[in-house]
RONU-450735 format. One record per atom (N, C-alpha, C, O): atom name; x, y, z; residue number from 1. Coordinates in nm, 3 decimals, always signed. Example, Ala and Ser with C-alpha at 12.3 -4.5 7.8 and 13.67 -1.06 7.14 Angstrom:
# residues 2
at: N, x: +1.319, y: -0.569, z: +0.780, i: 1;
at: CA, x: +1.230, y: -0.450, z: +0.780, i: 1;
at: C, x: +1.320, y: -0.330, z: +0.780, i: 1;
at: O, x: +1.424, y: -0.332, z: +0.846, i: 1;
at: N, x: +1.285, y: -0.225, z: +0.708, i: 2;
at: CA, x: +1.367, y: -0.106, z: +0.714, i: 2;
at: C, x: +1.290, y: +0.003, z: +0.787, i: 2;
at: O, x: +1.341, y: +0.114, z: +0.804, i: 2;
This chain:
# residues 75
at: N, x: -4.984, y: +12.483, z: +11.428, i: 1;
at: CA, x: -4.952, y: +12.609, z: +11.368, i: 1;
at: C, x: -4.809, y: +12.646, z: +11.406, i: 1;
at: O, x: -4.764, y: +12.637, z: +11.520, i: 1;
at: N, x: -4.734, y: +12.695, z: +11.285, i: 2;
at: CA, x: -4.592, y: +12.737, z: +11.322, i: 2;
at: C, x: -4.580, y: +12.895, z: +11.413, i: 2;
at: O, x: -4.645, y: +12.988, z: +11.364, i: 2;
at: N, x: -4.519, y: +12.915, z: +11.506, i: 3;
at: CA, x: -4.498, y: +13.032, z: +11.561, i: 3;
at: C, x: -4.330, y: +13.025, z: +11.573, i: 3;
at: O, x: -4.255, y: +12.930, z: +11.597, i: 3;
at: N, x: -4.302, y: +13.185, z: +11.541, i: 4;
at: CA, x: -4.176, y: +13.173, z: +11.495, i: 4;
at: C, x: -4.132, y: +13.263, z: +11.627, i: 4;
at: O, x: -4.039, y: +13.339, z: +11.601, i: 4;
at: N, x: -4.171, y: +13.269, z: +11.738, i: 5;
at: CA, x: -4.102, y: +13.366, z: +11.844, i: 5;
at: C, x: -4.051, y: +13.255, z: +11.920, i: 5;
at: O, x: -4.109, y: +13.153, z: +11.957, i: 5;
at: N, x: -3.915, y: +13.297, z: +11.940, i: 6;
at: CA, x: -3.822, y: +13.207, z: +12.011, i: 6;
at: C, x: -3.862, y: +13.201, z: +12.175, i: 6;
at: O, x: -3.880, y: +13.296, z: +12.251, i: 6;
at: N, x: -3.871, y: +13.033, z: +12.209, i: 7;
at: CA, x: -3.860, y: +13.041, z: +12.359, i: 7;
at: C, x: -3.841, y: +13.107, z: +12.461, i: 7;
at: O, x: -3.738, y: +13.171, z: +12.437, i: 7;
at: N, x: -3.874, y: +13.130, z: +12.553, i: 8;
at: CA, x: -3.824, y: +13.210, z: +12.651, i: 8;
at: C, x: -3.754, y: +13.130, z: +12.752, i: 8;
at: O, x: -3.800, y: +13.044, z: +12.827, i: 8;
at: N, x: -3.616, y: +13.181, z: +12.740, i: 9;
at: CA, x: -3.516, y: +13.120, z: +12.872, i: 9;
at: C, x: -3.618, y: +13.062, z: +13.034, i: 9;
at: O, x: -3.721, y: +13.116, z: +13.074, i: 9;
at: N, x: -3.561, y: +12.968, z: +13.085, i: 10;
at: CA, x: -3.619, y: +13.001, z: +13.242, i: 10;
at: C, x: -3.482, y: +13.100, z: +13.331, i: 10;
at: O, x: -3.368, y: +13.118, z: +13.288, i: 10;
at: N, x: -3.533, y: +13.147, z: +13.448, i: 11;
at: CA, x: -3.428, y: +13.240, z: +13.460, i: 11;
at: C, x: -3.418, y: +13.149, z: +13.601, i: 11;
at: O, x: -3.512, y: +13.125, z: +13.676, i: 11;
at: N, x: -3.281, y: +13.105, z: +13.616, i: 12;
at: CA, x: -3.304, y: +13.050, z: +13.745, i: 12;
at: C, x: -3.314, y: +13.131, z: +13.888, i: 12;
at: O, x: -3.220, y: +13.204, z: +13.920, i: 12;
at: N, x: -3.428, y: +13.117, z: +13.971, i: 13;
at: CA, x: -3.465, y: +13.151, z: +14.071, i: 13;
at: C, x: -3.389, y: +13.070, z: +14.255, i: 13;
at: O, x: -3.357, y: +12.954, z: +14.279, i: 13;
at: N, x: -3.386, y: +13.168, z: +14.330, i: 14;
at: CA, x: -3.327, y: +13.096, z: +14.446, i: 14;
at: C, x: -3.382, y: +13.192, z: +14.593, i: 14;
at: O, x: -3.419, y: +13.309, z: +14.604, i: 14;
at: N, x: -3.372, y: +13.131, z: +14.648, i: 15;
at: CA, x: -3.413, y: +13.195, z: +14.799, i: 15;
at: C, x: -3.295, y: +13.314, z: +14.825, i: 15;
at: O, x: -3.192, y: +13.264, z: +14.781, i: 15;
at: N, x: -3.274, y: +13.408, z: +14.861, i: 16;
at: CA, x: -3.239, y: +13.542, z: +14.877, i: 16;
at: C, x: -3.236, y: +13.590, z: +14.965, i: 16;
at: O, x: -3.358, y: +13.595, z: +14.980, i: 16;
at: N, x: -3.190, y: +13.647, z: +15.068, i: 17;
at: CA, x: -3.184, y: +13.675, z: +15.155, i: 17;
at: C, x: -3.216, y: +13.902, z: +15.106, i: 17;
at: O, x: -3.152, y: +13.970, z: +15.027, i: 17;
at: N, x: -3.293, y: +13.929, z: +15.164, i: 18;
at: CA, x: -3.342, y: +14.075, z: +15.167, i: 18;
at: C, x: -3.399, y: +14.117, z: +15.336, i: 18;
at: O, x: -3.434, y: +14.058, z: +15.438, i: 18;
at: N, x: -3.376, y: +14.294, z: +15.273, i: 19;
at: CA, x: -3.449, y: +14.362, z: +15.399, i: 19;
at: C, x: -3.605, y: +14.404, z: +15.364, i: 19;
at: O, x: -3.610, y: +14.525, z: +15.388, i: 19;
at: N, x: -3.668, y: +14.382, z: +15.342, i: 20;
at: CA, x: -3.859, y: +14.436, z: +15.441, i: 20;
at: C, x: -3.849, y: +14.539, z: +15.510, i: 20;
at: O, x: -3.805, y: +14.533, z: +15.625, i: 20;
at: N, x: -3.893, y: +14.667, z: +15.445, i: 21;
at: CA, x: -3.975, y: +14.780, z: +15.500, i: 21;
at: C, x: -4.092, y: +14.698, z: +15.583, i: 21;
at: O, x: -4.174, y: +14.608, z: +15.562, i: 21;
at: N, x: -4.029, y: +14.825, z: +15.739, i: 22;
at: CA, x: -4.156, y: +14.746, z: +15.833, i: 22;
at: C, x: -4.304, y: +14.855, z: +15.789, i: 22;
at: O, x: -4.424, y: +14.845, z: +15.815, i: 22;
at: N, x: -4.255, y: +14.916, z: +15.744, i: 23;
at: CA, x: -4.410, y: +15.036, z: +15.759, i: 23;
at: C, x: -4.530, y: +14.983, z: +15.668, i: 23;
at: O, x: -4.511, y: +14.929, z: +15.559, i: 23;
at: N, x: -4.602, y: +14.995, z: +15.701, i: 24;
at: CA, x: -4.759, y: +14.898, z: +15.661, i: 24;
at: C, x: -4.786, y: +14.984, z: +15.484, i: 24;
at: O, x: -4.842, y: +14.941, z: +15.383, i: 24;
at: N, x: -4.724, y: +15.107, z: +15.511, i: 25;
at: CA, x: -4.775, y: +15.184, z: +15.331, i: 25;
at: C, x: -4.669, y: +15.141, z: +15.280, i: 25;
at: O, x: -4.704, y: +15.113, z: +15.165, i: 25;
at: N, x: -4.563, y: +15.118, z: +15.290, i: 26;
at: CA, x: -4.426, y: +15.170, z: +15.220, i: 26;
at: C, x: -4.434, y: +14.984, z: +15.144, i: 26;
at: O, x: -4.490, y: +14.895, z: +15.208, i: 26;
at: N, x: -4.370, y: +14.956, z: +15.008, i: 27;
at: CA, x: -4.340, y: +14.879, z: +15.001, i: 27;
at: C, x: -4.193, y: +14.810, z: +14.977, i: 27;
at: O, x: -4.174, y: +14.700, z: +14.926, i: 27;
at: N, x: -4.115, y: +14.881, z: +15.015, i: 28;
at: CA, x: -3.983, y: +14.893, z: +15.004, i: 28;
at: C, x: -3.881, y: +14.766, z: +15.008, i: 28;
at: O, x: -3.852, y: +14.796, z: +15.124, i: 28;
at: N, x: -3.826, y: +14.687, z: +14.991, i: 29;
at: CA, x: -3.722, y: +14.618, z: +14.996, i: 29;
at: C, x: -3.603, y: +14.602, z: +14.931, i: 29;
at: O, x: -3.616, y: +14.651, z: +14.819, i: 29;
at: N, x: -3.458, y: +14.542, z: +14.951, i: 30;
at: CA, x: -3.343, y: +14.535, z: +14.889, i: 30;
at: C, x: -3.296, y: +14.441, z: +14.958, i: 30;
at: O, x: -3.305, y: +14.431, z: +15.080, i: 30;
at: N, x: -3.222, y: +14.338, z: +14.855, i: 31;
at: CA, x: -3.149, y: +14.232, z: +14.854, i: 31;
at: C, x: -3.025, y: +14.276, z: +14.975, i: 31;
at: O, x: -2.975, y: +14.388, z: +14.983, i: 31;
at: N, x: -3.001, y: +14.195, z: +15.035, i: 32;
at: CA, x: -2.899, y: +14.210, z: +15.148, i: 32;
at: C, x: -2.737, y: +14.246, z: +15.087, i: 32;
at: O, x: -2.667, y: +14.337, z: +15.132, i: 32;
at: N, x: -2.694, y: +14.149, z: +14.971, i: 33;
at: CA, x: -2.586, y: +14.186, z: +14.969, i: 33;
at: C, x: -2.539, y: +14.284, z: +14.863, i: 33;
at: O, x: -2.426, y: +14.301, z: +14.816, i: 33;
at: N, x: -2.685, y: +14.361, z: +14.829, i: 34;
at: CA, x: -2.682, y: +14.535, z: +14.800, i: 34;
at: C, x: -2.709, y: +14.624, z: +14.900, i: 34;
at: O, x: -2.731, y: +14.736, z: +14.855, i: 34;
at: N, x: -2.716, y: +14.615, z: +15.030, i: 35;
at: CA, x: -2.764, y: +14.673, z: +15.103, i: 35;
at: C, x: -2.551, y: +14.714, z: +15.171, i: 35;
at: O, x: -2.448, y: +14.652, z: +15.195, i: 35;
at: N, x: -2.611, y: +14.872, z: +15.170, i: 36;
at: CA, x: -2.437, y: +14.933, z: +15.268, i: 36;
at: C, x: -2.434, y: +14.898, z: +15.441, i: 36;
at: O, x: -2.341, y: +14.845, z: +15.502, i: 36;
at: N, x: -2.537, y: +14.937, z: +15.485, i: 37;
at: CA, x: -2.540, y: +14.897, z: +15.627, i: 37;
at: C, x: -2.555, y: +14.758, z: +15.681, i: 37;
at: O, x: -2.600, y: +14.675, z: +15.602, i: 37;
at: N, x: -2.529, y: +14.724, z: +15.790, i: 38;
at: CA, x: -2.541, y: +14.625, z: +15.842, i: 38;
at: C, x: -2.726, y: +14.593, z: +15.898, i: 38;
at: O, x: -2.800, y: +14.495, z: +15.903, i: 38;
at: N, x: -2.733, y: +14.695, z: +15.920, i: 39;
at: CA, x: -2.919, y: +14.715, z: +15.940, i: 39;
at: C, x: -2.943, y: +14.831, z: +15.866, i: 39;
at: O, x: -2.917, y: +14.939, z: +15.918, i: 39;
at: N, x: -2.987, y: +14.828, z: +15.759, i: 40;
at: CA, x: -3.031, y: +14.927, z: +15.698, i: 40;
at: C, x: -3.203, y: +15.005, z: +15.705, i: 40;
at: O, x: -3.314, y: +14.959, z: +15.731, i: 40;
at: N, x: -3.162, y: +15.114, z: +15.674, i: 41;
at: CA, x: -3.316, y: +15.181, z: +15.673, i: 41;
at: C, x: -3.391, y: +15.228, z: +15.595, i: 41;
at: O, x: -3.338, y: +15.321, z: +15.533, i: 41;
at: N, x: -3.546, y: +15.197, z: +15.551, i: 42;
at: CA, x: -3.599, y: +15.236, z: +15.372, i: 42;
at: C, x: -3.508, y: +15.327, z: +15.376, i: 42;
at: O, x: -3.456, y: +15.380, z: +15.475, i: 42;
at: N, x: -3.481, y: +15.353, z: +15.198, i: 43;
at: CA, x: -3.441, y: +15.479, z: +15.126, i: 43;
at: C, x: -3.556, y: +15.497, z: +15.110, i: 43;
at: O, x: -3.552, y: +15.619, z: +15.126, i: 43;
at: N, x: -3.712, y: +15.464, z: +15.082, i: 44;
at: CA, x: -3.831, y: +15.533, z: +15.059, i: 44;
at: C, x: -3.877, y: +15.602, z: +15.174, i: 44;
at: O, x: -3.927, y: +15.713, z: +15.156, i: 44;
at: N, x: -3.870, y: +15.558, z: +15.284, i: 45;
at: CA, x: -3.961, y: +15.614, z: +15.372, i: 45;
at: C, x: -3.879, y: +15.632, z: +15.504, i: 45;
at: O, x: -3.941, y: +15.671, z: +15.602, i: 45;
at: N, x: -3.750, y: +15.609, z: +15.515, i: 46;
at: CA, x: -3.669, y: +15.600, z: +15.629, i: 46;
at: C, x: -3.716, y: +15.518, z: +15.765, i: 46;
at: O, x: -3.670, y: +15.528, z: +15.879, i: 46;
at: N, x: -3.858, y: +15.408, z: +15.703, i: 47;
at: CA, x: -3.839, y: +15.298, z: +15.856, i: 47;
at: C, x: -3.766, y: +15.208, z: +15.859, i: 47;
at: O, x: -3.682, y: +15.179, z: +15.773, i: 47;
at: N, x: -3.789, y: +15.152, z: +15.962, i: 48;
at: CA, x: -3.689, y: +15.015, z: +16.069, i: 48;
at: C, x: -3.696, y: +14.920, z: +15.926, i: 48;
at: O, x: -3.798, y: +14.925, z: +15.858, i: 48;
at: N, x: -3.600, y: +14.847, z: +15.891, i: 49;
at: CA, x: -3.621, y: +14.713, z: +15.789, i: 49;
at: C, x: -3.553, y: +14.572, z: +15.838, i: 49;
at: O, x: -3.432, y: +14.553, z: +15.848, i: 49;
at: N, x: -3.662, y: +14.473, z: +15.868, i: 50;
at: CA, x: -3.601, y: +14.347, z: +15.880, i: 50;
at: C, x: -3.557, y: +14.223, z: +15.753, i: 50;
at: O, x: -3.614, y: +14.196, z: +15.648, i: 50;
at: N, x: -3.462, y: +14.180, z: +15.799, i: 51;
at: CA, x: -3.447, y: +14.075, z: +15.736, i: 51;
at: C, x: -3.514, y: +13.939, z: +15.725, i: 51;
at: O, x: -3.568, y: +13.873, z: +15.814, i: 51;
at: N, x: -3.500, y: +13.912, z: +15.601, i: 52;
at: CA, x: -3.599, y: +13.805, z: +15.554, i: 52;
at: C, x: -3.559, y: +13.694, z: +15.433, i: 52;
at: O, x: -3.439, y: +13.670, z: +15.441, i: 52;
at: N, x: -3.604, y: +13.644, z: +15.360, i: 53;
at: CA, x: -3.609, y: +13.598, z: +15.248, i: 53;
at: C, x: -3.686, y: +13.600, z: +15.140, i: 53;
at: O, x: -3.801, y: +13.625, z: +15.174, i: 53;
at: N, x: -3.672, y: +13.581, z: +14.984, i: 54;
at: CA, x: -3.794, y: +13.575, z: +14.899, i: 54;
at: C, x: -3.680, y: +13.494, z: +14.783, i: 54;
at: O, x: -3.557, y: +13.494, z: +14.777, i: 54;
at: N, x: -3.775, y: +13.435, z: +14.708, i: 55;
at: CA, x: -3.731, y: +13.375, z: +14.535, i: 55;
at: C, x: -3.738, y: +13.445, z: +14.503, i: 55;
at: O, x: -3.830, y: +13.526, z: +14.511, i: 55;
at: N, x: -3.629, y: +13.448, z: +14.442, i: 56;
at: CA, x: -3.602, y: +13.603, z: +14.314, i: 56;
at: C, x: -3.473, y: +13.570, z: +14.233, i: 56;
at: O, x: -3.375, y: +13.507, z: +14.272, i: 56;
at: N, x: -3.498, y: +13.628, z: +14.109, i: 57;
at: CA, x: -3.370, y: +13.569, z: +14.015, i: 57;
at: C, x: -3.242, y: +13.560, z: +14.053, i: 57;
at: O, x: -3.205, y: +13.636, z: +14.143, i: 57;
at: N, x: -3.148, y: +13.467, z: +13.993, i: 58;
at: CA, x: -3.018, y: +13.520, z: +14.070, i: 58;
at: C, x: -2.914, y: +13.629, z: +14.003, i: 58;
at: O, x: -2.882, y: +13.639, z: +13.884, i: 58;
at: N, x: -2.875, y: +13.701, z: +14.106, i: 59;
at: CA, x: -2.762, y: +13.787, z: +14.044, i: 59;
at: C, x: -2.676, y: +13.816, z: +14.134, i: 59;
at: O, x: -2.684, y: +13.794, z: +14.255, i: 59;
at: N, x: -2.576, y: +13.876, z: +14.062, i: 60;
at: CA, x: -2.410, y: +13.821, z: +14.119, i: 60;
at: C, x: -2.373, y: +13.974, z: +14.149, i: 60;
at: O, x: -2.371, y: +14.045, z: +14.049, i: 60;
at: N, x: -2.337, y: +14.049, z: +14.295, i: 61;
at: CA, x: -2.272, y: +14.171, z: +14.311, i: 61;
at: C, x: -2.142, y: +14.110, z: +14.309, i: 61;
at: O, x: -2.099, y: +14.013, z: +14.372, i: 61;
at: N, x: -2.057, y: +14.230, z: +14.172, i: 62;
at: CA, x: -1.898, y: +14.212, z: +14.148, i: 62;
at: C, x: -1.848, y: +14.270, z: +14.277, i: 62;
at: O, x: -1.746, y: +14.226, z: +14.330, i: 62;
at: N, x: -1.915, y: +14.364, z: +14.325, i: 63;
at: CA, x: -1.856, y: +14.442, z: +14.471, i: 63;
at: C, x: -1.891, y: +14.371, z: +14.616, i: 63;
at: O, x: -1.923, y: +14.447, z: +14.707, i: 63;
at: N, x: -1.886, y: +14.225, z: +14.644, i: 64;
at: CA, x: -1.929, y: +14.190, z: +14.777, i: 64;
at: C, x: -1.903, y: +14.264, z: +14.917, i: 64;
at: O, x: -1.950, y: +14.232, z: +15.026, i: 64;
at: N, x: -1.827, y: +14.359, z: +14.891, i: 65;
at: CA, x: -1.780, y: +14.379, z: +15.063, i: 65;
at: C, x: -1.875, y: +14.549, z: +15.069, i: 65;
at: O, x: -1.830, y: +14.631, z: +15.148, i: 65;
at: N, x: -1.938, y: +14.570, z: +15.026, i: 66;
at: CA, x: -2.033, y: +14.715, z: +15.048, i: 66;
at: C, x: -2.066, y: +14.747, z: +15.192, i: 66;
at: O, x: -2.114, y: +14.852, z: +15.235, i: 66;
at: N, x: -2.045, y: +14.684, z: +15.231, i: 67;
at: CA, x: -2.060, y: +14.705, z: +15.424, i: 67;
at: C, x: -1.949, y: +14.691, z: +15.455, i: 67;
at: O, x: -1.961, y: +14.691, z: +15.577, i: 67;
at: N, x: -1.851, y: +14.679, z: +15.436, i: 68;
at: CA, x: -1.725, y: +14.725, z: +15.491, i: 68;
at: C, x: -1.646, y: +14.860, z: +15.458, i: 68;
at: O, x: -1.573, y: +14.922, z: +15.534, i: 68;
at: N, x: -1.687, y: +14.898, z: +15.295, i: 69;
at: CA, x: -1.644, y: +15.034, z: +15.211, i: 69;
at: C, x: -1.619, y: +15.187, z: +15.347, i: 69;
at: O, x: -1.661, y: +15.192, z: +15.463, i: 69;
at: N, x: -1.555, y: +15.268, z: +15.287, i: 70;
at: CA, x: -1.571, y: +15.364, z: +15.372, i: 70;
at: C, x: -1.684, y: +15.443, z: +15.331, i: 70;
at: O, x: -1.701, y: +15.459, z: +15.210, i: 70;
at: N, x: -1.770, y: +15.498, z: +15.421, i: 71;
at: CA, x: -1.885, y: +15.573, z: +15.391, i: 71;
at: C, x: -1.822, y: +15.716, z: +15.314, i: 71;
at: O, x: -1.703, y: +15.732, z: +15.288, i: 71;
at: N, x: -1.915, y: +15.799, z: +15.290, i: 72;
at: CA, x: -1.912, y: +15.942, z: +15.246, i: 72;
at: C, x: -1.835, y: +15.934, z: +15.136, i: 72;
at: O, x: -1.795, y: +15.829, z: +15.086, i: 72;
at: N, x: -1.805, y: +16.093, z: +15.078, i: 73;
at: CA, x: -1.751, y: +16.145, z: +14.964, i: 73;
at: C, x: -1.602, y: +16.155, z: +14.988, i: 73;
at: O, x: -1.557, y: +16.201, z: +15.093, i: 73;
at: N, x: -1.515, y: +16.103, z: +14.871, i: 74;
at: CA, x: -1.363, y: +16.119, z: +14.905, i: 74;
at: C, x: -1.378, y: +16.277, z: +14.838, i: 74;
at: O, x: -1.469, y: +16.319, z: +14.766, i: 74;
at: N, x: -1.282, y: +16.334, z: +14.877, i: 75;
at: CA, x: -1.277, y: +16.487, z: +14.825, i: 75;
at: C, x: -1.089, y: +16.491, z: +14.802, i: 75;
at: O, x: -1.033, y: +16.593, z: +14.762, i: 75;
């Protein structure tokens, strides 16, 4: 039978480096080199977050240096 819906791409996947919400409810995580701090803390729930890994698609931050930026509001 003909089906006319086009393929779906594969999206290439790679090991990642992220932070893990430690808190047992919260499910929180973010890719490391979106993350501003050097140890960062949930934005959901404000606990401790370790670093880790997971497969997850790849994507490219145009801004690499976000942990070096100056914090706060320029005025």
């Amino acid at each position: 039978m003909y089906n006319r819906k086009k393929p779906l791409e594969e999206i290439p996947q790679a090991d990642a480096a992220i932070w893990e919400c430690t808190s047992d409810t919260c499910k929180g995580w973010m890719r490391d080199n979106f993350a501003f701090d050097n140890v960062p803390t949930c934005p959901i729930c404000a606990s401790e977050m370790v670093s880790t890994t997971r497969m997850l698609p790849l994507l490219e931050n145009s801004n690499s240096n976000l942990k070096t930026m100056p914090k706060g509001n320029r005025i």
